[in-house]
C-alpha positions as a Python dict, from the first residue, in 0.01 Angstrom:
ca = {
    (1, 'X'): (0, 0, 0),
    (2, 'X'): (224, 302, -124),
    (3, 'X'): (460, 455, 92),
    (4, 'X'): (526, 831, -9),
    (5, 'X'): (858, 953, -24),
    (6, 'X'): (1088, 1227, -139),
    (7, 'X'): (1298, 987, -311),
    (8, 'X'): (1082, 688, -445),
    (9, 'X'): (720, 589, -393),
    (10, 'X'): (688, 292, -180),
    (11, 'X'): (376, 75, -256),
    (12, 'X'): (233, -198, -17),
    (13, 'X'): (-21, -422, -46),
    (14, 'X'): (-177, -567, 244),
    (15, 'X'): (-488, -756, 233),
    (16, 'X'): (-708, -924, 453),
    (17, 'X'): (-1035, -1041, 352),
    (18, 'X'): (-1190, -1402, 414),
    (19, 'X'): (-1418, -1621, 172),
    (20, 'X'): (-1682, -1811, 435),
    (21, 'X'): (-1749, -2130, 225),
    (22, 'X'): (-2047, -2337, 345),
    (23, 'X'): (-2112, -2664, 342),
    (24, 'X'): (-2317, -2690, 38),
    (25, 'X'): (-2269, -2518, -346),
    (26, 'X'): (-2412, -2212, -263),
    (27, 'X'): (-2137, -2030, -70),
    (28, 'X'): (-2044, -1698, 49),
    (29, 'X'): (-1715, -1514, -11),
    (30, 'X'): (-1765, -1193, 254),
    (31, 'X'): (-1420, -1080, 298),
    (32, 'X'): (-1085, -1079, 178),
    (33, 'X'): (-811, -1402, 91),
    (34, 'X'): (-1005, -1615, 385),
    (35, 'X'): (-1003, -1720, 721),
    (36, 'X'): (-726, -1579, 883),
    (37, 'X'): (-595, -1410, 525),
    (38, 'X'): (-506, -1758, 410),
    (39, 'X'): (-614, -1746, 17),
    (40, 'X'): (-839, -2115, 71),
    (41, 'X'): (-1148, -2242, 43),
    (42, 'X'): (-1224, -2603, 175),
    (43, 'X'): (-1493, -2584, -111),
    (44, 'X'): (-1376, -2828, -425),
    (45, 'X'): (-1431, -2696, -782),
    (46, 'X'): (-1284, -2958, -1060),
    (47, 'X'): (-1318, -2937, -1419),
    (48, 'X'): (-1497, -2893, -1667),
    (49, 'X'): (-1505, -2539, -1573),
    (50, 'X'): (-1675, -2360, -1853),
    (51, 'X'): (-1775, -1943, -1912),
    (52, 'X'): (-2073, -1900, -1747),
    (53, 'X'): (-2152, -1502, -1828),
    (54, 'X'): (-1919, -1239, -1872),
    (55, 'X'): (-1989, -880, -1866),
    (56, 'X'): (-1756, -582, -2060),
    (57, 'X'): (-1781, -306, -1803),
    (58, 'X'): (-1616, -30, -2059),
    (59, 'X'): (-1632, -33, -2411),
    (60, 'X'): (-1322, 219, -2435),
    (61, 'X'): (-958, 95, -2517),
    (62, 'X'): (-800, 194, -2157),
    (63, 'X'): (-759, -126, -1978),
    (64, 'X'): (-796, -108, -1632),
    (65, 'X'): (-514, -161, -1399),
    (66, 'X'): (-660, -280, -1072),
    (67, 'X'): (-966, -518, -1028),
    (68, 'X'): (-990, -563, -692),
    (69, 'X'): (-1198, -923, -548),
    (70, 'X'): (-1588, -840, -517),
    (71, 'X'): (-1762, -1018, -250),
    (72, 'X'): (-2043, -1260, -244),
    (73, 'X'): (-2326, -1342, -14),
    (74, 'X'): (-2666, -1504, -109),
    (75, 'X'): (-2623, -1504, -483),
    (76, 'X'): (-2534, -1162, -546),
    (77, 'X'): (-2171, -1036, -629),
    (78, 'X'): (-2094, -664, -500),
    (79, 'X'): (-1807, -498, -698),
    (80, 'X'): (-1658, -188, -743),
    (81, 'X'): (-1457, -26, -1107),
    (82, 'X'): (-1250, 248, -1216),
    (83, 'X'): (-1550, 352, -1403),
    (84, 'X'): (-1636, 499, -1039),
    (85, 'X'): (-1993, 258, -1010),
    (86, 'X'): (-1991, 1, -799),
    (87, 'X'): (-2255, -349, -887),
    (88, 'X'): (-2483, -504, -737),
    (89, 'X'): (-2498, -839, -966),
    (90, 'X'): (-2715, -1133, -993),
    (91, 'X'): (-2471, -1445, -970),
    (92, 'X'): (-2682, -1707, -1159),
    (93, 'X'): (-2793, -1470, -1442),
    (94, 'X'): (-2538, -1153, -1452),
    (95, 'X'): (-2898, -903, -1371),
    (96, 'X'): (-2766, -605, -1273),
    (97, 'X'): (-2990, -587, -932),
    (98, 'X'): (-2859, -200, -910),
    (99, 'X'): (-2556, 37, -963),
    (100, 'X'): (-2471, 316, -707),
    (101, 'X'): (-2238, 588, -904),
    (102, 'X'): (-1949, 780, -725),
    (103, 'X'): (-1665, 1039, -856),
    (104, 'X'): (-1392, 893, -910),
    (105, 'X'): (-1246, 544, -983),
    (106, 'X'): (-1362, 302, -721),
    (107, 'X'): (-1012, 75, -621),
    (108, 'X'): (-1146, 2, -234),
    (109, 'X'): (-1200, -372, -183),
    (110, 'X'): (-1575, -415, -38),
    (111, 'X'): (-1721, -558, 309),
    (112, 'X'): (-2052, -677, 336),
    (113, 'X'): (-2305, -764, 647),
    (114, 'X'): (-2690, -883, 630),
    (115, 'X'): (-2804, -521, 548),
    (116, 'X'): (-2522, -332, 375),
    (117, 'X'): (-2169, -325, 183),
    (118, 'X'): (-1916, -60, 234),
    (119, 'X'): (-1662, 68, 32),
    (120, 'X'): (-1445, 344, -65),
    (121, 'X'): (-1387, 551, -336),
    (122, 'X'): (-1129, 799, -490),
    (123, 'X'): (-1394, 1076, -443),
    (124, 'X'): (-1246, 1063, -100),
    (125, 'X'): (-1532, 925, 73),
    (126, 'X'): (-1627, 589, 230),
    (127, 'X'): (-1989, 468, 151),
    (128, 'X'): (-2208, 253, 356),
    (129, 'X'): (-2519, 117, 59),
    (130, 'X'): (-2800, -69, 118),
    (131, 'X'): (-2812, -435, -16),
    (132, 'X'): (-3089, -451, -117),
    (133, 'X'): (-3172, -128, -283),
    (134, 'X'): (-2859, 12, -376),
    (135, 'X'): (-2972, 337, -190),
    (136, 'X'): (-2694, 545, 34),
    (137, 'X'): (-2695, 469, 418),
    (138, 'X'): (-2441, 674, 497),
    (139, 'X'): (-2104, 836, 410),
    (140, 'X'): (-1780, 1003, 539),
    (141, 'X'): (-1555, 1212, 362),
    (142, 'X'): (-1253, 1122, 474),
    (143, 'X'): (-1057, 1410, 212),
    (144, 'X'): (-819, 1150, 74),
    (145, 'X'): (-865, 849, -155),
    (146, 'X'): (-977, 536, -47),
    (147, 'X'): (-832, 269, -152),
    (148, 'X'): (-788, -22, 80),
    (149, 'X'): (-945, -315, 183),
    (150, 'X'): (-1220, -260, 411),
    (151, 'X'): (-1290, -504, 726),
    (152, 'X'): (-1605, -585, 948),
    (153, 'X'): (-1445, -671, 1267),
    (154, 'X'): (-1653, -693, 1610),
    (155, 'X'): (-1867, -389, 1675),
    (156, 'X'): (-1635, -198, 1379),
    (157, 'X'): (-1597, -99, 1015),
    (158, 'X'): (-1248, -66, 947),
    (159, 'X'): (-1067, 109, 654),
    (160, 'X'): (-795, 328, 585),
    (161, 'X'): (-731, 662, 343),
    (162, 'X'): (-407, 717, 168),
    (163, 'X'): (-184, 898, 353),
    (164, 'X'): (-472, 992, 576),
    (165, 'X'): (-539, 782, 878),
    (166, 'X'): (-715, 409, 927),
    (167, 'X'): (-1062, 417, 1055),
    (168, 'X'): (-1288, 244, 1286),
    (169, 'X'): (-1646, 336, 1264),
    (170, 'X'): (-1915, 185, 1374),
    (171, 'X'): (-2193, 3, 1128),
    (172, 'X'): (-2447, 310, 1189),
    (173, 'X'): (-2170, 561, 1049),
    (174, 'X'): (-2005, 696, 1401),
    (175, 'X'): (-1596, 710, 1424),
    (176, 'X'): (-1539, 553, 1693),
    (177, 'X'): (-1096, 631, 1666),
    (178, 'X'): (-846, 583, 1428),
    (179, 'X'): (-439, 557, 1361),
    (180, 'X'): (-286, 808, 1175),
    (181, 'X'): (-147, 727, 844),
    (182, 'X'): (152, 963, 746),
    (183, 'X'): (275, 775, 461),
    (184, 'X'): (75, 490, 326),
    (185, 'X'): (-104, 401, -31),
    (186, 'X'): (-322, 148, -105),
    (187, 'X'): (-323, 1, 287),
    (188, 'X'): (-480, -369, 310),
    (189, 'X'): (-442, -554, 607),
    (190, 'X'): (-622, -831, 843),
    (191, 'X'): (-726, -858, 1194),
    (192, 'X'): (-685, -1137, 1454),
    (193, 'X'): (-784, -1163, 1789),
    (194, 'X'): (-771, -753, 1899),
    (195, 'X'): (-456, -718, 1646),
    (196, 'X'): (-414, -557, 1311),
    (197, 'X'): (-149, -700, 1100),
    (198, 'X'): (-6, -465, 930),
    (199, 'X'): (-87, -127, 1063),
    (200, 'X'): (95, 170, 965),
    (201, 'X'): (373, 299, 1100),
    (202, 'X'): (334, 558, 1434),
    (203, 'X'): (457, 960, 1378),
    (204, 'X'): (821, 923, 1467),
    (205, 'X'): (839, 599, 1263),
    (206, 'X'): (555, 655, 1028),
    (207, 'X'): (744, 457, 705),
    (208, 'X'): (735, 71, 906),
    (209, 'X'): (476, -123, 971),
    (210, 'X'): (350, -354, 1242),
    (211, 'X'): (96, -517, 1482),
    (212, 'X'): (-125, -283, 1629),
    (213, 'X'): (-329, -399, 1949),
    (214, 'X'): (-703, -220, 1895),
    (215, 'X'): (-756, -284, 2263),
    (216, 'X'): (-486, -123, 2405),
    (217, 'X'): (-442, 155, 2094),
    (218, 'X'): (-83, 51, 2078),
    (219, 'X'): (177, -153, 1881),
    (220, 'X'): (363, -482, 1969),
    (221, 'X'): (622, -460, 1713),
    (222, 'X'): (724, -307, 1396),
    (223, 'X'): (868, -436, 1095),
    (224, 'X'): (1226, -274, 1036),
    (225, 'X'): (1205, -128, 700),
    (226, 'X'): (1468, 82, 742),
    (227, 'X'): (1736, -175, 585),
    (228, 'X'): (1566, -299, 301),
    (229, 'X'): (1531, -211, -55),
    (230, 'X'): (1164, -334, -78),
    (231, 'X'): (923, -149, -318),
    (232, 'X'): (633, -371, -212),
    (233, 'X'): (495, -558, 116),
    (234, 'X'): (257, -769, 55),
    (235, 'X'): (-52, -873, 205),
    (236, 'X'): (49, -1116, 555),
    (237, 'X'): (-144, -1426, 594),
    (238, 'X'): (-186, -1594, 946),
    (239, 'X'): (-165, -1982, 1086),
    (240, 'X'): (-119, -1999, 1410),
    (241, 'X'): (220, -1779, 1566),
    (242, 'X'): (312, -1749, 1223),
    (243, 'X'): (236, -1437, 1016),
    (244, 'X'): (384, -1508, 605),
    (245, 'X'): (405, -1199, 333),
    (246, 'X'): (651, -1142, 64),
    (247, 'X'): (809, -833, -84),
    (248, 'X'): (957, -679, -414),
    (249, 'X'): (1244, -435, -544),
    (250, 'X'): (1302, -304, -846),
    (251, 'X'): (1681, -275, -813),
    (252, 'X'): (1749, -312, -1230),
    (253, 'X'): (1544, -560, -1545),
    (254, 'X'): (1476, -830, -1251),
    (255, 'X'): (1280, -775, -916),
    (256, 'X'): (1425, -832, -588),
    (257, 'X'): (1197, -1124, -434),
    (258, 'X'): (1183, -1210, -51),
    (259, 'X'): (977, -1444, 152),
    (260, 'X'): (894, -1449, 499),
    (261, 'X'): (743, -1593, 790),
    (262, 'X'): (750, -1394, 1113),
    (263, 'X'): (655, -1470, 1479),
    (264, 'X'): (305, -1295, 1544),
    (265, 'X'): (429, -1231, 1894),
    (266, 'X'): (729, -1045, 1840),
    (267, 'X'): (799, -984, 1485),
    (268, 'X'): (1091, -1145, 1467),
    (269, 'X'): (1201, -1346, 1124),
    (270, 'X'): (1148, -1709, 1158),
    (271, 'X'): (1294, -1767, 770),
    (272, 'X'): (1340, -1571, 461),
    (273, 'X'): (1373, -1691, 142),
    (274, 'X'): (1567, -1481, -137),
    (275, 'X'): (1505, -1491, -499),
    (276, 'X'): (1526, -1274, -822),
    (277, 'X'): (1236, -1265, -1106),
    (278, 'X'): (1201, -1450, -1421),
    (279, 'X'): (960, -1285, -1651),
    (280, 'X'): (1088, -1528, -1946),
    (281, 'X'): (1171, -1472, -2329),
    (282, 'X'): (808, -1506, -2504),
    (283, 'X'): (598, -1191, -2405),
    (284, 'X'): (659, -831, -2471),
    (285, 'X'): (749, -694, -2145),
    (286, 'X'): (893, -400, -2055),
    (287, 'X'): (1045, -520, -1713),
    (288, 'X'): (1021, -128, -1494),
    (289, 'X'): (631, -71, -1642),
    (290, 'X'): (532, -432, -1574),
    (291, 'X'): (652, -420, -1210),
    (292, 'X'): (514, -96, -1137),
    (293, 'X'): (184, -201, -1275),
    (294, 'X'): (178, -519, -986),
    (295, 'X'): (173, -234, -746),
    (296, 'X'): (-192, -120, -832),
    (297, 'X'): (-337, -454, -753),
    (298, 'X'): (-406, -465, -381),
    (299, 'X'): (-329, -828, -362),
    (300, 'X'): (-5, -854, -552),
    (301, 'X'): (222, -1087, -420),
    (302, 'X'): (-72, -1228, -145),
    (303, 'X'): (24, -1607, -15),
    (304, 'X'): (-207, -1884, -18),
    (305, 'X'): (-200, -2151, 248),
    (306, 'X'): (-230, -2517, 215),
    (307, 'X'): (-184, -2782, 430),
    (308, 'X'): (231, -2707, 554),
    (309, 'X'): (308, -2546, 219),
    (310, 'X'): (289, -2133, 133),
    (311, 'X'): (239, -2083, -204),
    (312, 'X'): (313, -1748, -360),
    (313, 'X'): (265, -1603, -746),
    (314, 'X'): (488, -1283, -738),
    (315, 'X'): (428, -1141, -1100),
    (316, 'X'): (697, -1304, -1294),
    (317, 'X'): (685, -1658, -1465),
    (318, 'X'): (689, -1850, -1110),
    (319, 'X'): (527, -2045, -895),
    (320, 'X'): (674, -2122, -584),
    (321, 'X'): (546, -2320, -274),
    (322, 'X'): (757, -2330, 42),
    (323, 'X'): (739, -2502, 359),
    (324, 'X'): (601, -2335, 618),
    (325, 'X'): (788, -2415, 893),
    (326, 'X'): (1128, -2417, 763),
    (327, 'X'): (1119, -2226, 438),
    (328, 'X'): (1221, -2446, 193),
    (329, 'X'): (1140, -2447, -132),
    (330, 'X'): (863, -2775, -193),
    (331, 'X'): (801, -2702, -544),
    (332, 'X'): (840, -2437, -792),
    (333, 'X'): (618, -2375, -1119),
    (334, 'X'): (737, -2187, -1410),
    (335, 'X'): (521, -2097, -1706),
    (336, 'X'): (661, -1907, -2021),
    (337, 'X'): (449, -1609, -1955),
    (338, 'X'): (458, -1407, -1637),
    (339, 'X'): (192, -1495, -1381),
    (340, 'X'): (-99, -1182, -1298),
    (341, 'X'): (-278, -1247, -987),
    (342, 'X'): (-227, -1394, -691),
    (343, 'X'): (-336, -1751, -623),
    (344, 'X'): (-641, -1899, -447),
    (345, 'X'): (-624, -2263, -340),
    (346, 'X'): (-973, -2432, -338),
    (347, 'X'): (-937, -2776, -137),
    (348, 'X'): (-634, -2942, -303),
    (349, 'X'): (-613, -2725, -640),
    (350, 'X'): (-408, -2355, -696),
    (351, 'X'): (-618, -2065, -941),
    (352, 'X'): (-462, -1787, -1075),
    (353, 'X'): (-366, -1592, -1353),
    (354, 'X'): (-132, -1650, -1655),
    (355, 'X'): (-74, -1315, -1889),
    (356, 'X'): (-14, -1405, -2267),
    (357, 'X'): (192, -1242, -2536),
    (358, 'X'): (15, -884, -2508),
    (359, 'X'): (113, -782, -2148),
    (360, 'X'): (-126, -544, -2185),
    (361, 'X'): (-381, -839, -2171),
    (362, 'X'): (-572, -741, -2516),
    (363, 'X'): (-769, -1065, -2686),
    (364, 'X'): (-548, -1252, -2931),
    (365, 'X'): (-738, -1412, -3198),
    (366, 'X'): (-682, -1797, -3233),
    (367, 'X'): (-475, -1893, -3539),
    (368, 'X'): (-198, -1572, -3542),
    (369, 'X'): (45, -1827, -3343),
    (370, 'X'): (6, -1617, -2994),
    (371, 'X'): (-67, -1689, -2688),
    (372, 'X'): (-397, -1508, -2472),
    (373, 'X'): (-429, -1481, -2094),
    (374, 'X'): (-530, -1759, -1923),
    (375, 'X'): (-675, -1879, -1601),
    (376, 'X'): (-519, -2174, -1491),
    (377, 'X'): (-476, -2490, -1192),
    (378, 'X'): (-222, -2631, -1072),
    (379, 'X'): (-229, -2931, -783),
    (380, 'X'): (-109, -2757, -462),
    (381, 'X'): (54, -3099, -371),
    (382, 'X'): (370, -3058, -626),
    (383, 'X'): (214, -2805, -885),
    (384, 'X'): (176, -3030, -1165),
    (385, 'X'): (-57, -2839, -1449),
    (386, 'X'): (-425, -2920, -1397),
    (387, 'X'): (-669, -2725, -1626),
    (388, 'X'): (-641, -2402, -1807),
    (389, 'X'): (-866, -2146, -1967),
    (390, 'X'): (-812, -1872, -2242),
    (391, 'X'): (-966, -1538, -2126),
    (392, 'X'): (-1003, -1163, -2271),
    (393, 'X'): (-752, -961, -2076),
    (394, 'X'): (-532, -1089, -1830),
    (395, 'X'): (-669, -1221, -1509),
    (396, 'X'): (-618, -940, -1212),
    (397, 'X'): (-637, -1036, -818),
    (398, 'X'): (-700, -1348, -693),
    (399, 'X'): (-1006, -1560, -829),
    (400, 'X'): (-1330, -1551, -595),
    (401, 'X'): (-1408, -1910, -543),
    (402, 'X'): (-1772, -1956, -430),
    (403, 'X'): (-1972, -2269, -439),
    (404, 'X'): (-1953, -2384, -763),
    (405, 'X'): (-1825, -2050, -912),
    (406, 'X'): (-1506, -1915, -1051),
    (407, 'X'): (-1498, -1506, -1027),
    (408, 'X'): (-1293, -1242, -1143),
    (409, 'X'): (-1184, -926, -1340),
    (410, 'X'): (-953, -871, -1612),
    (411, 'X'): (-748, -569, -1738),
    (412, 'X'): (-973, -556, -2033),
    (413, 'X'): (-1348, -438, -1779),
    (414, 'X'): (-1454, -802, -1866),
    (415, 'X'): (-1630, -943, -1540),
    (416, 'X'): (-1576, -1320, -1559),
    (417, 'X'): (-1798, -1589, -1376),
    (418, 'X'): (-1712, -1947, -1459),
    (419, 'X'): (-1897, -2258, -1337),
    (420, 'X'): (-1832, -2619, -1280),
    (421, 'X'): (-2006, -2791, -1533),
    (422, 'X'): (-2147, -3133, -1348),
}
């Protein structure tokens, strides 16, 4: 999420959307990083894990820089692009079942229920589409962009506009209220028994954030942002009283990196871990473009939970996995190129991103001595290198992991699913 300002522009991403695995191959990711905003799946893909189909969305040479997770539910993948459509895909076969077309670049992450998906769109309006047609349900023009991650929560479709407000409507297109949003970009978030974590910031504090009881329409606690020389909040993910996000500066060449677990009751820091970047010697980066280009994916900097351990990817060249309880660091990963998504863990392995020598994530032909993007695993027990994968473009937002399906967008429009080979 972005946080306007007269002297910088604060960006924020908060997400909140869970994967429902079942208990059989054929599973359903249906909202955002997973039960509770956790980034795991209890579902176990191992290599081989080969290309199944892959699908080049634009044929221009502007590489996308968002590609936010799609959702999944009974073999069809729902997705939206910059190219302003938004898919309706056939999982097995990559049929396009049907495209509904907006006006502008569609950066929203999607929700979907037995009948519809909804999602926004930098048109400025929020779409409710029918999933099985593709036809238009409903809309509201909410006169701002929308791009946020959108929730189905109880009796309520939830979303917010930048620097608009966050929205509750119901499922047949009725507001039912919302929270005003006087500074926020790019607003993801997650919701746990009655209470949105984060929500923005109320009129005469409108640049925090904090939990906001739906019930009661009021907050608990804010963050105090007031101190800090964060650029970035992350996405929070939830285990019990715990609530853990991390966030980013840009202070000079390396970014500011903190990591934190907070009491869901009161807000109050339970540990913080401090770090700087290390974007490495062996790709072409230039450090203040790199960073800023993090802050379009909604997910940047989202934790994965495993077990007692919080593992976080954080857009430079590592991987690090603290304890939960105390903050320590467990293990730490470091690659030579920068990582570009955030992780997912499925059952006992890590999935992310790797960029290669062309930060810009164009395909490097085998032979010139450079390295491409990569998809890669790592065991979330001590991150020792499991399997990797070259890819065209460089990996953006967390892998979906569904059944026996790998899925996922890169900067270069190329729709990726991969498959366990058995």
């Amino acid at each position: 999420m972005n946080r306007k300002s007269t002297r910088r522009i604060i960006l924020l991403g908060l997400a909140a959307i869970a994967l429902i695995p079942t208990c059989n191959k054929r599973a359903d990711w249906v909202m955002f990083r997973g039960k509770q905003g956790r980034g795991y799946t209890s579902t176990s893909i191992q290599p081989p894990i080969a290309v199944k189909w892959k699908l080049r969305l634009r044929y221009d040479n502007e590489n996308a820089l968002a590609f936010n997770p799609p959702v999944i539910l009974e073999n069809t993948i729902y997705f939206g692009s910059d190219d302003g459509n938004f898919y309706a895909l056939d999982i097995e076969s990559g049929y396009m079942r049907w495209v509904f077309r907006t006006d502008g670049a569609i950066n929203s992450i999607p929700a979907a229920d037995e009948e519809n998906v909804y999602f926004g769109s930098n048109d400025g309006f929020f779409y409710c589409v029918s999933r099985k047609d593709g036809k238009l349900v409903w809309s509201f023009d909410a006169g701002k962009t929308v791009q946020s991650s959108t929730i189905l929560y109880k009796d309520s479709v939830i979303f917010t506009s930048d620097i608009g407000a966050t929205y509750f409507f119901s499922p047949l297109g009725l507001e039912q209220f919302n929270i005003p949003n006087l500074v926020w970009l790019r607003h993801t978030f997650q919701m746990h028994e009655d209470v949105m974590y984060f929500a923005p910031g109320p009129r005469n504090n409108p640049r925090t954030l904090g939990a906001y009881d739906i019930t009661n329409q009021g907050y608990v606690w804010l963050l105090n942002t007031a101190n800090d020389d964060a650029v970035w909040y992350s996405f929070p993910a939830l285990r019990g009283k715990q609530l853990f996000y991390g966030t980013a500066g840009y202070p000079s060449n390396n970014f500011d990196l903190n990591f934190y677990a907070l009491d869901t009751r009161t807000g109050a820091i339970l540990w913080r871990y401090e770090d700087s970047s290390h974007l490495g010697v062996h790709a072409d980066i230039q450090p203040h473009e790199h960073f800023r280009n993090n802050l379009e994916i909604l997910d940047y900097m989202a934790p994965s939970l495993w077990k007692d351990t919080v593992i976080f990817t954080s857009g430079d060249t590592a991987v690090r996995a603290f304890s939960q309880k105390s903050g320590s660091l467990e293990w730490q990963h470091t690659f030579q190129y920068p990582t570009s998504s955030s992780p997912t863990v499925a059952r006992d392995r890590v999935y992310f991103g790797v960029h290669g020598d062309n930060i810009s994530g164009n395909l490097l032909v085998s032979g010139t001595g450079l390295t491409s993007p990569k998809v890669v695993s790592l065991a979330a027990r001590n991150g020792k290198m499991l399997w990797q994968l070259e890819i065209e473009g460089s990996l953006l937002s967390a892998p979906v992991i569904a059944g026996k399906w790998v899925v996922f967008g890169t900067d270069q429009n190329i729709f990726y699913v991969l498959e366990e080979v058995l």
